[in-house]
LUMZA-583934 format. One record per residue (C-alpha): residue in one letter; x, y, z. Coordinates in steps of 0.25 Angstrom, whole numbers, plus 2048, in hexadecimal, padded with zeros to 3 digits. Layout:
<rs>
<r r="A" east="X" north="Y" up="Z"/>
...
</rs>
This chain:
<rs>
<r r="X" east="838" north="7C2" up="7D3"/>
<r r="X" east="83F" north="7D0" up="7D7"/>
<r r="X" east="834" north="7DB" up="7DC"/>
<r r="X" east="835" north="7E9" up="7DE"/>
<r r="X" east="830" north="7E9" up="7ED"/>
<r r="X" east="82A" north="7DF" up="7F7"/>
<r r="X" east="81C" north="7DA" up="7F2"/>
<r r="X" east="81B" north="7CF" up="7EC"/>
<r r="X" east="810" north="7C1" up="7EB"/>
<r r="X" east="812" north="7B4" up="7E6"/>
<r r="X" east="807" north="7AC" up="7E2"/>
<r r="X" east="808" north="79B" up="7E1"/>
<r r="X" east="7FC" north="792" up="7DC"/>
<r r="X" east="7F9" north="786" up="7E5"/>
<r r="X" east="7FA" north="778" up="7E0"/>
<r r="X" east="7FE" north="771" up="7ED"/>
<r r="X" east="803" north="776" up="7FA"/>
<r r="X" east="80F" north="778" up="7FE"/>
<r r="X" east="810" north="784" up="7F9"/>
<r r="X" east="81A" north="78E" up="7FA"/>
<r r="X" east="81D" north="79E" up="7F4"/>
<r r="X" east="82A" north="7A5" up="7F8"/>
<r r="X" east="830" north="7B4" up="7F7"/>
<r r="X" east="840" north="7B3" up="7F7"/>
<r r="X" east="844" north="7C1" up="7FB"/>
<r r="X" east="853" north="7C5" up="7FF"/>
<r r="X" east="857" north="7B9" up="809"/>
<r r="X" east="849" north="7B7" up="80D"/>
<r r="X" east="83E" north="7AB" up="808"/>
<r r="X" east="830" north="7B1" up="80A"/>
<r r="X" east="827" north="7A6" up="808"/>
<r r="X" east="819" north="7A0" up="808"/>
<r r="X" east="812" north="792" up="80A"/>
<r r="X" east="808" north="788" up="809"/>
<r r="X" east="808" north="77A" up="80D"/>
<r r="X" east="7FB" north="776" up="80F"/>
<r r="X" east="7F1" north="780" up="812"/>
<r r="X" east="7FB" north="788" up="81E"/>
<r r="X" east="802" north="794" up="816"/>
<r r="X" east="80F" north="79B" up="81D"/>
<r r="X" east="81A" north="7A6" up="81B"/>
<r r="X" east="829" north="7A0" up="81D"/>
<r r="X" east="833" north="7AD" up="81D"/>
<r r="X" east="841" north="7A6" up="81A"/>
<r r="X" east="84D" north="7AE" up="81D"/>
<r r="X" east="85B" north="7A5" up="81E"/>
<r r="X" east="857" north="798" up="823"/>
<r r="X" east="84C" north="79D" up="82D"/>
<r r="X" east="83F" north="79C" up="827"/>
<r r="X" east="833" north="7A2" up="82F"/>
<r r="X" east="824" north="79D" up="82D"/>
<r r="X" east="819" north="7A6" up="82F"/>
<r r="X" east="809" north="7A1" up="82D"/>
<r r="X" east="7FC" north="7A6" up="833"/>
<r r="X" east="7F4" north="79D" up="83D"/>
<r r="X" east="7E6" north="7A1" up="839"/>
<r r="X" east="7E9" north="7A6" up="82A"/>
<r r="X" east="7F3" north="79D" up="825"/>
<r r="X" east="7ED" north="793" up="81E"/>
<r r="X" east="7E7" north="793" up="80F"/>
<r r="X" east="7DB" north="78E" up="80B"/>
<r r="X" east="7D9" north="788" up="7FF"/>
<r r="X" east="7E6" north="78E" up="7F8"/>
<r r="X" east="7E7" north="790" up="7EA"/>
<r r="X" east="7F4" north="79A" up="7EA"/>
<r r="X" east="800" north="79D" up="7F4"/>
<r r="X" east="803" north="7AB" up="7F5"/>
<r r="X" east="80F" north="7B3" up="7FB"/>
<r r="X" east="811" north="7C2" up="7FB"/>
<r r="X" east="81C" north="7CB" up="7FF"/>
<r r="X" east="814" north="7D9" up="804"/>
<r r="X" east="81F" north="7E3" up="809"/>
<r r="X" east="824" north="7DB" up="817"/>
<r r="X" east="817" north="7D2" up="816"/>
<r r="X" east="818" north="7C4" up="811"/>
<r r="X" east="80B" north="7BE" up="810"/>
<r r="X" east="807" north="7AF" up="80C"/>
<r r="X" east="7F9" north="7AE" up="804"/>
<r r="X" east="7F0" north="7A3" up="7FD"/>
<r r="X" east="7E5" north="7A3" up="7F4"/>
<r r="X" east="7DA" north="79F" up="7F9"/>
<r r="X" east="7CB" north="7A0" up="7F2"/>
<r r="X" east="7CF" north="7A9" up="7E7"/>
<r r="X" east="7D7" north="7B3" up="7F2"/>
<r r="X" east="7E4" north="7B5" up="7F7"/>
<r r="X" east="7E4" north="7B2" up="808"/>
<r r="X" east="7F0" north="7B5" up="810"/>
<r r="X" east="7F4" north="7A9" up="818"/>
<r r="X" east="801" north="7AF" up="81E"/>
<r r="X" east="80A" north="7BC" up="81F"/>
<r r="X" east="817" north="7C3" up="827"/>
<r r="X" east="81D" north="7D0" up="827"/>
<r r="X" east="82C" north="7CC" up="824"/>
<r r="X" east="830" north="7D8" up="82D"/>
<r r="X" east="82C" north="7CE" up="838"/>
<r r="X" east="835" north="7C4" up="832"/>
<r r="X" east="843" north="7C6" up="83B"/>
<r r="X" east="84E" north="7C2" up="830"/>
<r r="X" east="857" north="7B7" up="834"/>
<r r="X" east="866" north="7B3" up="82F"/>
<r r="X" east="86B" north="7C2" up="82A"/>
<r r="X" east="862" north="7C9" up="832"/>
<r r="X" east="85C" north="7D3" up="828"/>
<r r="X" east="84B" north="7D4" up="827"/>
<r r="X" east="846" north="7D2" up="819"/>
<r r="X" east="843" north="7DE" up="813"/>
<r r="X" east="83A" north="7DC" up="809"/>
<r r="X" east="83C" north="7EA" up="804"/>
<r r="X" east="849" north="7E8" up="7FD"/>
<r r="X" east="84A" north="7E9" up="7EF"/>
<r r="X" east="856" north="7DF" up="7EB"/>
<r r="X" east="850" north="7D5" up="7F5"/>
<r r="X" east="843" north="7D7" up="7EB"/>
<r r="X" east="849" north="7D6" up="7DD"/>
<r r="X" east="84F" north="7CA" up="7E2"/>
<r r="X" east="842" north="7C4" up="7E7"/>
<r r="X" east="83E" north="7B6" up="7E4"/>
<r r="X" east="832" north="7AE" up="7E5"/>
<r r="X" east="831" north="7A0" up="7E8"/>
<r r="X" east="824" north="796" up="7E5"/>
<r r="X" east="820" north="787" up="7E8"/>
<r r="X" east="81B" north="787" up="7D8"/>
<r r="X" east="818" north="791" up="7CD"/>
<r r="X" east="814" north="79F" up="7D3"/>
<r r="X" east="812" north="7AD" up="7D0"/>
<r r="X" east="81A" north="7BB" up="7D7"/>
<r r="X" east="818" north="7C9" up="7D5"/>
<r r="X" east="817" north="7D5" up="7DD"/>
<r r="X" east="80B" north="7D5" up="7E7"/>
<r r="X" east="7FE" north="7DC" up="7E0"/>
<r r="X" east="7F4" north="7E1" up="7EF"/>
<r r="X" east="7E9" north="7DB" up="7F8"/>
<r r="X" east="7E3" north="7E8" up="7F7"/>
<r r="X" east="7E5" north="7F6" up="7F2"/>
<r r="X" east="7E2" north="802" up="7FA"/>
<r r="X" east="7E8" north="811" up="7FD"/>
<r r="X" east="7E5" north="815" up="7F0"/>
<r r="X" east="7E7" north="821" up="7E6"/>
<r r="X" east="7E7" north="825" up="7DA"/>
<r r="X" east="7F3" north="82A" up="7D1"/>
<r r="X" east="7F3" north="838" up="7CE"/>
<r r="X" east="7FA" north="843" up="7C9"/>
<r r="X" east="801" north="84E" up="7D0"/>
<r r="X" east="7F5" north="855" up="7D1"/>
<r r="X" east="7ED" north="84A" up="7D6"/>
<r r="X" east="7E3" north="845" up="7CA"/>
<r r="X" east="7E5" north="837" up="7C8"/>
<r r="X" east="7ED" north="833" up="7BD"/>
<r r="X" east="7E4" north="82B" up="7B2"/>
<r r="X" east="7EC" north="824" up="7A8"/>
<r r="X" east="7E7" north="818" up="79F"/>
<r r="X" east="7D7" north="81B" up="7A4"/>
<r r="X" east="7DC" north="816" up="7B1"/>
<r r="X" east="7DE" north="81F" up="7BF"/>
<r r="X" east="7EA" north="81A" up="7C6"/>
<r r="X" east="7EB" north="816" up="7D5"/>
<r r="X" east="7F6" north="812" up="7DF"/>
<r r="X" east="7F2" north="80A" up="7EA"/>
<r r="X" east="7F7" north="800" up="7F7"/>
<r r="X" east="7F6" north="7F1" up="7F4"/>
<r r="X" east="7F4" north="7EC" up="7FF"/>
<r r="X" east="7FC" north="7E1" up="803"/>
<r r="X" east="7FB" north="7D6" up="80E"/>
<r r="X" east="7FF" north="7DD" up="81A"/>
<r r="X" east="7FC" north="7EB" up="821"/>
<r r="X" east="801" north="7F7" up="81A"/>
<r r="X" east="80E" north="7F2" up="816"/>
<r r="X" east="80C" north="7E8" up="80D"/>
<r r="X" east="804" north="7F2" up="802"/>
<r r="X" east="80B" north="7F8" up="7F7"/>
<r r="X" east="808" north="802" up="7EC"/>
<r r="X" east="7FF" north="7FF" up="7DF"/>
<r r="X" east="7FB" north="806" up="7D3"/>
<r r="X" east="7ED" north="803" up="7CC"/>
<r r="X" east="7E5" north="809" up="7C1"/>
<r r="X" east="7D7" north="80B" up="7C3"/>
<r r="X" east="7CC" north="80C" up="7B6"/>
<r r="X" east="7C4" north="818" up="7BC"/>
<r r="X" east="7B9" north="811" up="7B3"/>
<r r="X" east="7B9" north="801" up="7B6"/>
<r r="X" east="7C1" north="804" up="7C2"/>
<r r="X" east="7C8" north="7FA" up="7BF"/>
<r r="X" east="7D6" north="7FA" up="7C4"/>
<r r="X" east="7E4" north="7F3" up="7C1"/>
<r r="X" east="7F1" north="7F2" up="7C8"/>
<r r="X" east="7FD" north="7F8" up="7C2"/>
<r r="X" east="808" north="7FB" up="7CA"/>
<r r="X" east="80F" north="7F8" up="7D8"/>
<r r="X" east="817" north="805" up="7DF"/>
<r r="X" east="824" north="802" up="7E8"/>
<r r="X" east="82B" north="80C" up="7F1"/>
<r r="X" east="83A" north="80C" up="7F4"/>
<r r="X" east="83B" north="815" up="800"/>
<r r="X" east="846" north="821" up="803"/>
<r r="X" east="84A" north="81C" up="80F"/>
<r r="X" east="84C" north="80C" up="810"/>
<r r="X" east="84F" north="803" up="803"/>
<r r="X" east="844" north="7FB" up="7FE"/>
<r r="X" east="838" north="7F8" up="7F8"/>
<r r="X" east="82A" north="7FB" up="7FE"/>
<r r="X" east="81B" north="7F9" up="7FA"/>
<r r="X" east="818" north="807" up="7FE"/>
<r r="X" east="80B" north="80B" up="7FD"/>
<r r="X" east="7FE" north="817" up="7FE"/>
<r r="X" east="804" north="81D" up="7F1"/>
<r r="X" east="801" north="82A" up="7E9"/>
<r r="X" east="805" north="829" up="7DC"/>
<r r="X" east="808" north="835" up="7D3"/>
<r r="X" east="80A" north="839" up="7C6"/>
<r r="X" east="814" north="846" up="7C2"/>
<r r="X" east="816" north="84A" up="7B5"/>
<r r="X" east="824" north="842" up="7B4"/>
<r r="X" east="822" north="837" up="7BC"/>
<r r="X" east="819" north="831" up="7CB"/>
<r r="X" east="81B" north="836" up="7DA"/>
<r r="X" east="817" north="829" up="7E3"/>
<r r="X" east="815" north="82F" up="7F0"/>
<r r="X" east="812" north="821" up="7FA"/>
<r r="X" east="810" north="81D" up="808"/>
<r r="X" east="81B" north="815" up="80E"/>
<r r="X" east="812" north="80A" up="813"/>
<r r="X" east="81C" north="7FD" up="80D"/>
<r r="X" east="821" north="7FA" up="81B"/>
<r r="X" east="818" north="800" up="823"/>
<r r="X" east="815" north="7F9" up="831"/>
<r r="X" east="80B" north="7F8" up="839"/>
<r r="X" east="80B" north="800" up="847"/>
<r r="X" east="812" north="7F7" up="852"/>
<r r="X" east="808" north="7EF" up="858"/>
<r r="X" east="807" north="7ED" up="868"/>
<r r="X" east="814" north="7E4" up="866"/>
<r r="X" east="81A" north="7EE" up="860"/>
<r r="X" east="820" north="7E6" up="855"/>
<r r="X" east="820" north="7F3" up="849"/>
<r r="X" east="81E" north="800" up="848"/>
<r r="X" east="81B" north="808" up="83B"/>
<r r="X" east="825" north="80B" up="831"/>
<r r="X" east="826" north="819" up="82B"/>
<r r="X" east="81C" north="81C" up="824"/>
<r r="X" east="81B" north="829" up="819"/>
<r r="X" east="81B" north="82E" up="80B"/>
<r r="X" east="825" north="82C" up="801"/>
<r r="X" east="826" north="832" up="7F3"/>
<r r="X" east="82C" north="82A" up="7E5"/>
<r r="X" east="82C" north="832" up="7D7"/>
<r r="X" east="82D" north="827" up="7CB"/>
<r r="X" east="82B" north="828" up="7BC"/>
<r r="X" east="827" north="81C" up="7B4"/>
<r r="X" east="818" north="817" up="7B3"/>
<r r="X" east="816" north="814" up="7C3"/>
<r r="X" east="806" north="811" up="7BE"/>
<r r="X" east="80C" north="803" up="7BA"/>
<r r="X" east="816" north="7F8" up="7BF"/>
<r r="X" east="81C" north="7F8" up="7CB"/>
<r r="X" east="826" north="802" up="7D1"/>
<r r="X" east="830" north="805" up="7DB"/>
<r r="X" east="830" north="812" up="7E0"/>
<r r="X" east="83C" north="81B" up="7E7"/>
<r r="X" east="836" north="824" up="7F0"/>
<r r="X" east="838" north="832" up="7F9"/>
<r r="X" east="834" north="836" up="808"/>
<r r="X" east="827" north="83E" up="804"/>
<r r="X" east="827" north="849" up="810"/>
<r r="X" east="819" north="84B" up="815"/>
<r r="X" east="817" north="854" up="821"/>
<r r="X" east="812" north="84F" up="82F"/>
<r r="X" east="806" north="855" up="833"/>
<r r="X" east="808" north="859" up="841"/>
<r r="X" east="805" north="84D" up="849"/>
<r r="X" east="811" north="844" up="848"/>
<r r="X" east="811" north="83E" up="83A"/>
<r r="X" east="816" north="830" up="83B"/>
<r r="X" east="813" north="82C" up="82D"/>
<r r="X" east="80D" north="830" up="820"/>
<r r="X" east="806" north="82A" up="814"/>
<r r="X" east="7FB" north="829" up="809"/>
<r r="X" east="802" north="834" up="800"/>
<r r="X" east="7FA" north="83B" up="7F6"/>
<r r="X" east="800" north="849" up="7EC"/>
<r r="X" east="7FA" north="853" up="7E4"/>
<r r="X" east="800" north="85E" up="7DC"/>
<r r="X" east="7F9" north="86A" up="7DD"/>
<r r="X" east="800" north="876" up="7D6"/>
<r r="X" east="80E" north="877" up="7DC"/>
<r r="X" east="80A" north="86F" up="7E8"/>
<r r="X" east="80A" north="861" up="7ED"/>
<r r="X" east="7FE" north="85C" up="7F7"/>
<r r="X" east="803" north="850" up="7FE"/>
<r r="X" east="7F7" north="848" up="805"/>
<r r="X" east="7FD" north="83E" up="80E"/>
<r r="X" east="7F8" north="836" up="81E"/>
<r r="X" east="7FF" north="83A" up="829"/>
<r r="X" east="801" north="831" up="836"/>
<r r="X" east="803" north="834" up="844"/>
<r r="X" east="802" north="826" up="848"/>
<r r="X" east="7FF" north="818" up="843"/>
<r r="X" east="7F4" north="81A" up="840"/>
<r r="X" east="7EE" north="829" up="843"/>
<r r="X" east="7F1" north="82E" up="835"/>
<r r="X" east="7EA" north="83B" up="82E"/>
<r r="X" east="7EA" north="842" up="820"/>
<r r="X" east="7F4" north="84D" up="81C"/>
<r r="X" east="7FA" north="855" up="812"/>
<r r="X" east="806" north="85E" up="80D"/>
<r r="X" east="809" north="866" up="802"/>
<r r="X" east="816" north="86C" up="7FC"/>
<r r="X" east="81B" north="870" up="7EF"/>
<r r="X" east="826" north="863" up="7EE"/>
<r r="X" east="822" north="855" up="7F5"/>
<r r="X" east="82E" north="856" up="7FE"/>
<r r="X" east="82B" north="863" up="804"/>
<r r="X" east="81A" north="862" up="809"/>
<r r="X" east="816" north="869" up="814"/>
<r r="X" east="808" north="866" up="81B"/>
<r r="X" east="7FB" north="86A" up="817"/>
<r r="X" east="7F2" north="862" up="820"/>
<r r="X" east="7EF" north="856" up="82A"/>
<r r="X" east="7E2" north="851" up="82D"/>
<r r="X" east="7E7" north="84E" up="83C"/>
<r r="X" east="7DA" north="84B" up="841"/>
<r r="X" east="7D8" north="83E" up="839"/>
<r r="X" east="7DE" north="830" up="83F"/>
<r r="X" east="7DC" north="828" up="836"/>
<r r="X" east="7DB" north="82E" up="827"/>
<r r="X" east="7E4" north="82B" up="81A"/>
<r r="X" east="7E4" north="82C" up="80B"/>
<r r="X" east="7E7" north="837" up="80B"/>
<r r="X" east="7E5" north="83E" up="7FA"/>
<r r="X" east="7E5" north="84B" up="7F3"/>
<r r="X" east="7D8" north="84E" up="7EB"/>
<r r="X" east="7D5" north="85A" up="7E1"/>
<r r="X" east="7C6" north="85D" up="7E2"/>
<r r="X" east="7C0" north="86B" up="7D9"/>
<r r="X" east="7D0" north="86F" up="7D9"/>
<r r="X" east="7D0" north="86E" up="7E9"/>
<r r="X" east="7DA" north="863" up="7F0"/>
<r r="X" east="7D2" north="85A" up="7F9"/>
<r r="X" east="7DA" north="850" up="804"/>
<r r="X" east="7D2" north="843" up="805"/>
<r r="X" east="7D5" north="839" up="80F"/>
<r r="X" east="7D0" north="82C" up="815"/>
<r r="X" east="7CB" north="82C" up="825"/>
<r r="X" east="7CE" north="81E" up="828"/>
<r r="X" east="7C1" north="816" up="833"/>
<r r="X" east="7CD" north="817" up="83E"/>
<r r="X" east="7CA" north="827" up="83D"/>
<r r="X" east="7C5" north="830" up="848"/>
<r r="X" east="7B5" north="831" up="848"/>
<r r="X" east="7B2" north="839" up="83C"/>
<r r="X" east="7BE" north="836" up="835"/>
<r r="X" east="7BB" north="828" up="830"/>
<r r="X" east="7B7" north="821" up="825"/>
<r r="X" east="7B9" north="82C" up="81D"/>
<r r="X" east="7BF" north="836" up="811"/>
<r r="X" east="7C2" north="843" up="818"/>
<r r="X" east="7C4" north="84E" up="80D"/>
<r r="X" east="7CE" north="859" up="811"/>
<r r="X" east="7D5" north="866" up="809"/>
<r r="X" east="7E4" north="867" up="809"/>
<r r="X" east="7E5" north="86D" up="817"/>
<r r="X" east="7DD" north="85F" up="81D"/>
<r r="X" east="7D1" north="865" up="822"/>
<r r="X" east="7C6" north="85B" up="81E"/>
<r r="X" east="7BB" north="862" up="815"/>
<r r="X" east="7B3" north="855" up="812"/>
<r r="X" east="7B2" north="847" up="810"/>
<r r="X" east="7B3" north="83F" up="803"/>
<r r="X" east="7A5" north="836" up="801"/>
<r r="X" east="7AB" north="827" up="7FE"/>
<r r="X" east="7AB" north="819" up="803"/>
<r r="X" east="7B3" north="817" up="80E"/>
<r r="X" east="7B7" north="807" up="80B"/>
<r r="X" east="7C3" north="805" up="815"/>
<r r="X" east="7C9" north="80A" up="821"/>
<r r="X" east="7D1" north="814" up="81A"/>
<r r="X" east="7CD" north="816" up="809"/>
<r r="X" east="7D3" north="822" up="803"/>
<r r="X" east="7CC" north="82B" up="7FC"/>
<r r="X" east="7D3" north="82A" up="7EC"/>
<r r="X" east="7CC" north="833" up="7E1"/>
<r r="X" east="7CB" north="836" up="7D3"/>
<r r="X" east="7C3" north="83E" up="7CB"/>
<r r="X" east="7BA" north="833" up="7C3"/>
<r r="X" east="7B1" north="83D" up="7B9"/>
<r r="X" east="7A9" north="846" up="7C1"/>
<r r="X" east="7AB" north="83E" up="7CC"/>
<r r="X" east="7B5" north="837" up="7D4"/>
<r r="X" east="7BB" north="828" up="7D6"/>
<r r="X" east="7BF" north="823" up="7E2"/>
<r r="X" east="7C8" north="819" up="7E5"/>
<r r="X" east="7CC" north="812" up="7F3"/>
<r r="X" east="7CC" north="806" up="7FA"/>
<r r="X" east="7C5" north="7FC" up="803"/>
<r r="X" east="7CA" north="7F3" up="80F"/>
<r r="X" east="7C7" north="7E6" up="808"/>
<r r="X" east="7D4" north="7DD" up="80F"/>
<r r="X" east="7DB" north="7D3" up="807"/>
<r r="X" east="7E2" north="7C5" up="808"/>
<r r="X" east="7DC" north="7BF" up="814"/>
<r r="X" east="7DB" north="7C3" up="824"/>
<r r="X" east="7EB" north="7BE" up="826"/>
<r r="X" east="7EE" north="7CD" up="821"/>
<r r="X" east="7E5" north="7D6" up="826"/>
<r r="X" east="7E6" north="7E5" up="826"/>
<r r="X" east="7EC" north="7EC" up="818"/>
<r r="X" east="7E6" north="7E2" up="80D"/>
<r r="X" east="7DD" north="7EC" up="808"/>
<r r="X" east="7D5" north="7EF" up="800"/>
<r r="X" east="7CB" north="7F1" up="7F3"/>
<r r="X" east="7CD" north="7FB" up="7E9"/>
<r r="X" east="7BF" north="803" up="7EC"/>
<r r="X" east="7BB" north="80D" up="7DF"/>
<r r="X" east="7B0" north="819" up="7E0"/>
<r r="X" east="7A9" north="821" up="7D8"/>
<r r="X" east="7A3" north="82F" up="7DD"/>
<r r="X" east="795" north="831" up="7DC"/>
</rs>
């Protein structure tokens, strides 16, 4: 079953136990089991085969279907139990020392992927990995930012979230009845980078459409890692903005995308990373609204401005915000507005919030909304006379083995 980048699930019904559901990439068996009701992962490389199960969340209850899922790095074992999918085990094959040839799995390589096979106890089904949750979210516009509508839909890209932190995400694309509000999945984006081979789930995407053809300007987030802990077992990877330009109907099916560096300026504190990308064309110039960090994570609204993408220069940093992202462009009465997202770890007064800015990033107000999460961004569209709203919640999914990054809901409002 070859697929363009790692993210994949295969799903088993149960009709006795023991059960088993495998992933046969490069020289590598990723699998998952059931033999009574004690699920486990068993990473197989040459003739050494690791196990991996949890002690307070590793066994099913009442099992109808095995599951196993392939995130990025993240290999997760599931069941369903009472009408929903639990996680029962999981393991970051980067901690997965490689034995025999010495090389680490990378799950990121695309022959290793279009050869990939999948192996079941009894009949099953495979396909790519749909989201837990769906979050980070905006809409499809056009250079100049108005949303593009097309089949009496507005269009959206978003992060499904995966079973994991950050890492385990990728980026989708849905329709949304501004009507009904009902809202369907249509496509799956994938990032090859400009400077290491692979595939990656890359995700907090901006997706706009030119006269000949799409700018996807996305955040680097596929292999992110989570700051090093006390041990000091990780640091972060790089994190920043990179740049594809496709034609073709990127609205539907899946994609793989080549990308560029998108060069965003620092903002005078050391900038150690960017992200959350948002562009509009006004007249001869691009505005660029962007997140700039200092550290992991003390991270502020920005923006830059140029006449070509590769050449921006800096028009303003909110540097007195901590904790604030989502950074997005908005045209109000012909005037461009910065709207952002002050997350509850913000300094008093800046949590919890929509702060509203001009172009130069001093704050002129405060958008009237929900806040449903620890960090919502603040997505609009002109709906009539009025404005929808579109953003998140932090509804986790898939059981307490995963914990942080399973969100969320798809949260709709209307302006009254």
């Amino acid at each position: 079953m070859p697929v363009p980048a790692p993210y994949v699930g295969v799903v088993l019904p149960l009709t006795g136990s023991p059960a088993s559901v495998a992933l046969r990439l490069g020289d590598h068996r990723l699998a998952a089991t059931l033999d009574a009701d004690l699920v486990e992962l068993r990473v197989t490389h040459g003739a050494t085969t690791s196990t991996h199960r949890s002690r307070r969340h590793g066994r099913a209850a009442e099992p109808t279907e095995l599951g196993l899922t392939l995130t990025g790095s993240h290999l997760t074992a599931w069941c369903r139990e009472r009408g929903g999918w639990v996680a029962r085990a999981r393991r970051d094959l980067r901690d997965d020392p490689s034995t025999g040839s010495g090389r680490r799995l990378d799950v990121h390589d695309e022959a290793a992927l279009a050869a990939l096979r999948v192996e079941t106890s009894a009949p099953g089904t495979a396909g790519l990995f749909g989201q837990l949750g769906l979050r980070d979210l905006r809409f499809v516009s056009h250079e100049d930012g108005t949303p593009v509508h097309e089949d009496g839909r507005l269009w959206l890209t978003a992060t499904s979230a995966g079973p994991g932190f950050f890492d385990s995400g990728h980026t989708s694309v849905w329709g949304l009845d501004p009507r009904s509000l009902e809202v369907v999945h249509t496509g799956d984006l994938f990032f090859r980078r400009p400077d290491r081979p692979g595939v990656y789930g890359d995700h907090a995407t901006h997706l706009v459409r030119r006269a000949d053809g799409w700018l996807v300007a996305t955040s680097t987030w596929g292999d992110f890692e989570q700051p090093a802990s006390r041990s000091g077992r990780r640091a972060p990877s790089g994190l920043r903005v990179t740049l594809a330009e496709a034609t073709g109907d990127l609205l539907r099916g899946t994609h793989v995308l080549d990308t560029r560096e998108l060069p965003l300026p620092a903002t005078g504190d050391p900038t150690i990373a960017t992200w959350d990308p948002h562009l509009v064309r006004r007249g001869e110039a691009w505005w660029v609204g962007y997140v700039a960090a200092s550290r992991f994570f003390r991270f502020h609204p920005a923006l830059a401005t140029g006449h070509s993408l590769d050449d921006l220069r800096l028009a303003g940093a909110a540097r007195e915000r901590v904790a604030t992202e989502g950074t997005t462009l908005l045209e109000v009465d012909g005037e461009l507005l910065v709207l952002a997202s002050d997350g509850r770890d913000g300094r008093r007064g800046q949590r919890a919030a929509y702060p509203v800015f001009g172009t130069d990033l001093a704050r002129r107000g405060s958008l009237d909304a929900p806040y449903p999460t620890n960090i919502p961004w603040p997505t609009l569209a002109r709906d009539g006379d009025g404005w929808l709203m579109v953003t998140f919640n932090g509804r986790r999914t898939g059981g307490e083995l995963l914990g942080y990054g399973t969100h969320g809901d798809l949260v709709v409002l209307r302006s009254v």
